[in-house]
C-alpha positions in Angstrom: 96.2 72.0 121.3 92.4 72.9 119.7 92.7 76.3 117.3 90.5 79.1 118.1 89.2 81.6 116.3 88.8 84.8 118.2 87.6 86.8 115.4 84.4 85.6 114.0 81.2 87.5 113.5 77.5 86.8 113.8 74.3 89.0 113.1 72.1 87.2 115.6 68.2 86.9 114.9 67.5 89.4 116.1 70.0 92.0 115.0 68.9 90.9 111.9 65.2 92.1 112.5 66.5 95.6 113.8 68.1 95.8 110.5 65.3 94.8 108.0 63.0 97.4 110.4 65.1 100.4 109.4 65.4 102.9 106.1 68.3 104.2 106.5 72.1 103.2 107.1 72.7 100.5 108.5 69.6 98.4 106.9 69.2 95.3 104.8 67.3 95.0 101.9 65.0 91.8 101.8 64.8 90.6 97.6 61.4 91.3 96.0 61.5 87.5 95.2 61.8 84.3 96.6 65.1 83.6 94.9 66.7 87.2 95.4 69.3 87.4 98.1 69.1 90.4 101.0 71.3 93.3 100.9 73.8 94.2 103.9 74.0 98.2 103.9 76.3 99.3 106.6 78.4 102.4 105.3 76.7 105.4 104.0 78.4 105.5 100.8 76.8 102.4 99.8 73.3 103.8 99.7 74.0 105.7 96.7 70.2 106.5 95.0 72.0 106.1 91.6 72.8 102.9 92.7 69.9 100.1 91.9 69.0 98.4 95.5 70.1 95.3 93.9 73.3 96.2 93.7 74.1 98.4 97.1 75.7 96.8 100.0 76.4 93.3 100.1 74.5 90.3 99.8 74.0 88.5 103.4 72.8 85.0 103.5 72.4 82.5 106.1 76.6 83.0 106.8 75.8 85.8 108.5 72.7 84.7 110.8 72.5 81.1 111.1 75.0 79.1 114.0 74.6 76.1 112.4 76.6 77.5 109.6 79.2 78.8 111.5 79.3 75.6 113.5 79.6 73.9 109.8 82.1 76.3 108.9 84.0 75.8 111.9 84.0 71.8 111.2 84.9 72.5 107.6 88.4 74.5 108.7 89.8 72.2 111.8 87.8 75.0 114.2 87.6 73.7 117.7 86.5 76.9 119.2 84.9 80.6 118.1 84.9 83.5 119.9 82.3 85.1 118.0 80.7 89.0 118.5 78.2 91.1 116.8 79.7 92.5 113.6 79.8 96.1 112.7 78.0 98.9 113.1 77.2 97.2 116.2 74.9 99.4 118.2 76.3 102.3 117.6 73.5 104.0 115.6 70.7 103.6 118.4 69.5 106.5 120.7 70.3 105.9 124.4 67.5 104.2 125.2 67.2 101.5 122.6 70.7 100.9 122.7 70.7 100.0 126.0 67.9 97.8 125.6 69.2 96.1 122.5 72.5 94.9 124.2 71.1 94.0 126.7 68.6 91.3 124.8 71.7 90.9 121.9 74.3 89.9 124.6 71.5 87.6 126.1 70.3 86.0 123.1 74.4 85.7 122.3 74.9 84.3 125.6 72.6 81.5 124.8 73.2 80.4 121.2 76.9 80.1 122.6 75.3 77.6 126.0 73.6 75.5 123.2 77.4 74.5 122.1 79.3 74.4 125.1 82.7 74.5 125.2 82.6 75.5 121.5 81.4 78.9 121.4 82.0 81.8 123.7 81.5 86.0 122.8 82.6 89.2 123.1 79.8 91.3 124.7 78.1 94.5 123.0 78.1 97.6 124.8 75.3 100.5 124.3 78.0 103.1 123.5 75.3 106.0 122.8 73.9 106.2 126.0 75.5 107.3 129.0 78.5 106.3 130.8 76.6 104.8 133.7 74.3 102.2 131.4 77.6 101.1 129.5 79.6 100.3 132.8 76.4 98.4 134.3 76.6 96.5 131.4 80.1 96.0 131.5 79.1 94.5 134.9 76.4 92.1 133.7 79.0 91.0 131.0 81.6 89.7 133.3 79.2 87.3 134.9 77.9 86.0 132.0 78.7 82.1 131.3 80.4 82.3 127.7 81.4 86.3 127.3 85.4 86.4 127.7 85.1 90.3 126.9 83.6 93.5 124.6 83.9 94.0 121.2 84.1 98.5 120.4 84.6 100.2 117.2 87.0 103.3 116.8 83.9 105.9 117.6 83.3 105.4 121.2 81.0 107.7 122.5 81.1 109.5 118.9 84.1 111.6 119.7 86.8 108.9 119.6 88.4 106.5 121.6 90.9 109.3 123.0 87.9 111.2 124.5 87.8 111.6 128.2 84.5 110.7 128.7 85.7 106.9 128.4 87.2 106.8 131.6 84.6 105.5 133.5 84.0 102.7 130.9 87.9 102.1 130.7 88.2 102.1 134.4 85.1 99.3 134.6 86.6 97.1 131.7 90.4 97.3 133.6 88.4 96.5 136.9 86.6 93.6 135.9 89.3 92.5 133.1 87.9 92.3 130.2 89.8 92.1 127.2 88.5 95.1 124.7 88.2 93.9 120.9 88.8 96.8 119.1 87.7 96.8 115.4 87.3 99.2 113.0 84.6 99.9 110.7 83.9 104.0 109.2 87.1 103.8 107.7 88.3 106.8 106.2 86.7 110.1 104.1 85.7 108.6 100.7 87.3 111.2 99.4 90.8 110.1 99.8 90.3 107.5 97.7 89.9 109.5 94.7 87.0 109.9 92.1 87.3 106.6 90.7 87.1 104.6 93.8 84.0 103.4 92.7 85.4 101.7 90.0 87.8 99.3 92.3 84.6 97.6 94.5 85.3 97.7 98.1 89.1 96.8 97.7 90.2 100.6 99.0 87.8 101.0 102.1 88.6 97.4 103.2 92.3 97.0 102.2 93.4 100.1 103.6 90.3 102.3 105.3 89.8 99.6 107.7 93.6 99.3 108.8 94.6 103.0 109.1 90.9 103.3 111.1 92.5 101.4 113.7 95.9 103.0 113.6 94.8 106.3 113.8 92.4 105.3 116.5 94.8 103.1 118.8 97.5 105.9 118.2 95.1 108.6 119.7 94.6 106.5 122.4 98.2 106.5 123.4 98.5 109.9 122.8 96.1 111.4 125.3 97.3 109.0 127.3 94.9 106.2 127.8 97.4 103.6 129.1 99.2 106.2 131.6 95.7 106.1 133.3 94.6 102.6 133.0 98.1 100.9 132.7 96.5 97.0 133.0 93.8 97.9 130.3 93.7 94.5 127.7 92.7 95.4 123.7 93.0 92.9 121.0 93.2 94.4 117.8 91.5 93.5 114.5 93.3 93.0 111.1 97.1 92.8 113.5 96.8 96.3 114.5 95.9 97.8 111.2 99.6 99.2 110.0 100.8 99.9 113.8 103.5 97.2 113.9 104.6 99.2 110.7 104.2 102.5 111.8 105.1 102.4 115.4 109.0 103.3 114.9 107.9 106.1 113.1 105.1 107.5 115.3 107.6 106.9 118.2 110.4 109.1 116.0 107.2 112.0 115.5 106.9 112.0 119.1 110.8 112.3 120.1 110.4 115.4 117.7 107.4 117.3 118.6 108.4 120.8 120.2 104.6 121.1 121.2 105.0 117.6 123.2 108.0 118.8 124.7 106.6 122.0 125.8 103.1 120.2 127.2 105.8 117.8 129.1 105.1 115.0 127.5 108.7 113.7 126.5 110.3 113.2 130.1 112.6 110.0 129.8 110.1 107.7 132.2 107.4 108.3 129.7 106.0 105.0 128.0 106.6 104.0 124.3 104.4 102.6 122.0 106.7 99.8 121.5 106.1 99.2 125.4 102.1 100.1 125.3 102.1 97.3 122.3 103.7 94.5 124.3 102.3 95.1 127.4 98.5 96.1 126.9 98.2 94.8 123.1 97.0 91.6 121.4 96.6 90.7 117.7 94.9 88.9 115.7 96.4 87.1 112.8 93.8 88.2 110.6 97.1 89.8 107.8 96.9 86.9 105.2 100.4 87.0 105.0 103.9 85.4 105.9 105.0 89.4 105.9 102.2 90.7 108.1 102.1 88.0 110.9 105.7 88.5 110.9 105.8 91.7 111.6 102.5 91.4 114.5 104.8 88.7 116.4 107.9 90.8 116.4 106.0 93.8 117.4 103.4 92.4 120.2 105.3 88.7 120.7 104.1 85.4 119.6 102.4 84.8 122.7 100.1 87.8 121.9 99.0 87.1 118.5 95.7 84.9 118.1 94.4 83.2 115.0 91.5 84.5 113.6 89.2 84.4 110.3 86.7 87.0 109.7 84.2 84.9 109.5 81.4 85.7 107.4 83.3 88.1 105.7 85.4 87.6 102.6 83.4 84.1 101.6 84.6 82.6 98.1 83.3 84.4 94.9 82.3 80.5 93.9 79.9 79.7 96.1 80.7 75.8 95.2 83.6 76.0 97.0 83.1 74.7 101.0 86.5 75.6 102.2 87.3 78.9 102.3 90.5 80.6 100.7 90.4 83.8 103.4 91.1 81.3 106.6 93.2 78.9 104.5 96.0 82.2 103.4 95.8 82.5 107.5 96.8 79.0 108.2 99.1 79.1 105.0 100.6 82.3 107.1 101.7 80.5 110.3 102.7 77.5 109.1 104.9 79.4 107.0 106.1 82.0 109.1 106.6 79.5 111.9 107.6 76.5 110.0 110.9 76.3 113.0 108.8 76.9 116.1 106.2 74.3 116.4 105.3 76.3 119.9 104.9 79.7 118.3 102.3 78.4 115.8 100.7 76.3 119.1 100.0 79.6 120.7 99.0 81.3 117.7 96.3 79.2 116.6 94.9 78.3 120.3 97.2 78.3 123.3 97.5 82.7 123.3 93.8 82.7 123.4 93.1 80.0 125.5 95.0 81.5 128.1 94.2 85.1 127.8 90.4 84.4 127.7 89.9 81.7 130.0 88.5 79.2 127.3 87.6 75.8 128.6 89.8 73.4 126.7 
């Protein structure tokens, strides 16, 4: 059975030219010397003016850009196939126009570096989420006939109101039509300001560790609650990072609910209502992206084992010795499943390729 990685990112060329064109968040930084390395600026608390350039952001090398280093990395971890999608902010930051523009040339240009490795590569698809409704459900369309996209890859923003806003209908209604599985990923995180005044002092460990997980549990949660999956009750999301802390916190958001008065009131509580427990079985899949015998645990008991798929994060979280080829992030996520599945050979079959070869039609 090959292993699959289904979450894996990639700032193609020319994402990476959109990026060195701009000033302001998200931008990168080009070196004012040949042996400098860029700077990755995606969150607005990272341009800080009292910060020198140097030292905002994040360096991005060739990891980031180049598929012959993922390909390489790939080789380097036992990776027989990659799912990969545009990383964060994707294209959320463009006006209308542009963005519709941009995906469709990204997901084209994405379309073809994955045809140059066939049977090795496939993508999620970017949508234009900041133009209208209409442009991102054509290009819903143009997705779904593509050769190597298996599905779309959103953040937690939507149309800029949230993925609980009504407006997403008719782009909910397209992806449950022409089934494509929705990777939903977060990436604004939280208000800096929960993090306390010396947040600074702890690098990105806060925003990353934690913003990034209770993004996407806030943001899936509101999505239950209005009420998403009652109107689109076959509509596919994977999740990044295992759902955030939702296999945690679902008994307890399900507990909040049984006790609302307002819910009750708004009849929202009748007994054929669906659960979360129910919406996370039935319309969720994981990654195993959790580093930890705990996490992936807790992500297969929650969801199943037949809806949690391997995953590495790729070009993110690359070793702080830049001697070392493999790399310690995917090896605690193998070290997880072996572990956690030491007694089910099957269970860590359909983890690390079966689950995703299945759900996404991969050509194995």
């Amino acid at each position: 059975m090959p292993v699959i990685d289904i979450h894996t990112h990639i700032y193609p060329p020319s994402f990476m030219n959109l990026l060195r064109s701009r000033e302001t968040v998200p931008y990168i930084r080009d070196g004012g010397s040949a042996d400098s390395t860029s700077r990755l600026i995606i969150l607005p608390g990272e341009d800080d003016a009292l910060v020198p350039p140097a030292s905002r952001g994040r360096p991005v090398g060739s990891n980031y850009y180049d598929i012959s280093k993922k390909v390489e990395f790939m080789d380097t971890h036992h990776i027989d196939i990659s799912v990969i999608s545009l990383a964060n902010p994707w294209l959320d930051f463009l006006d209308p126009v542009e963005a519709v523009a941009a995906a469709r040339s990204i997901n084209g240009e994405v379309d073809d570096i994955c045809s140059q490795h066939p049977g090795r590569l496939f993508a999620f698809g970017t949508l234009p989420l900041s133009a209208t409704t209409e442009d991102i459900v054509e290009e819903i369309g143009i997705l779904s006939g593509a050769k190597c996209m298996r599905g779309v890859i959103m953040g937690t923003s939507g149309l800029g109101k949230g993925l609980d806003d009504p407006a997403l209908d008719p782009v909910y209604a397209a992806l449950e039509n022409h089934q494509q599985l929705t990777f939903i990923h977060p990436h604004y995180g939280l208000p800096s300001s929960v993090f306390g005044p010396r947040a600074s002092e702890y690098g990105h460990v806060l925003p990353l560790a934690l913003g990034f997980p209770l993004e996407t549990t806030i943001a899936v949660t509101r999505m239950f609650l209005s009420g998403v999956w009652d109107r689109f009750p076959d509509l596919q999301v994977l999740l990044a990072h295992s759902g955030g802390t939702l296999p945690f916190l679902a008994g307890r958001i399900e507990s909040c609910i049984g006790h609302d008065a307002y819910l009750m009131k708004q009849g929202k509580l009748r007994e054929s209502r669906r659960t979360l427990w129910d919406v996370l079985n039935k319309n969720v899949y994981l990654d195993a992206v959790i580093y930890s015998e705990v996490g992936l645990r807790s992500a297969m008991e929650t969801s199943g084992a037949d809806r949690v798929m391997f995953g590495t994060d790729h070009p993110f979280f690359p070793p702080l010795d830049e001697s070392e080829t493999e790399w310690e992030s995917a090896k605690t996520n193998y070290s997880a499943i072996k572990s956690t599945c030491a007694n089910n050979i099957t269970d860590a079959e359909n983890i690390l390729g079966a689950n995703a070869a299945r759900v996404l039609s991969l050509d194995t």
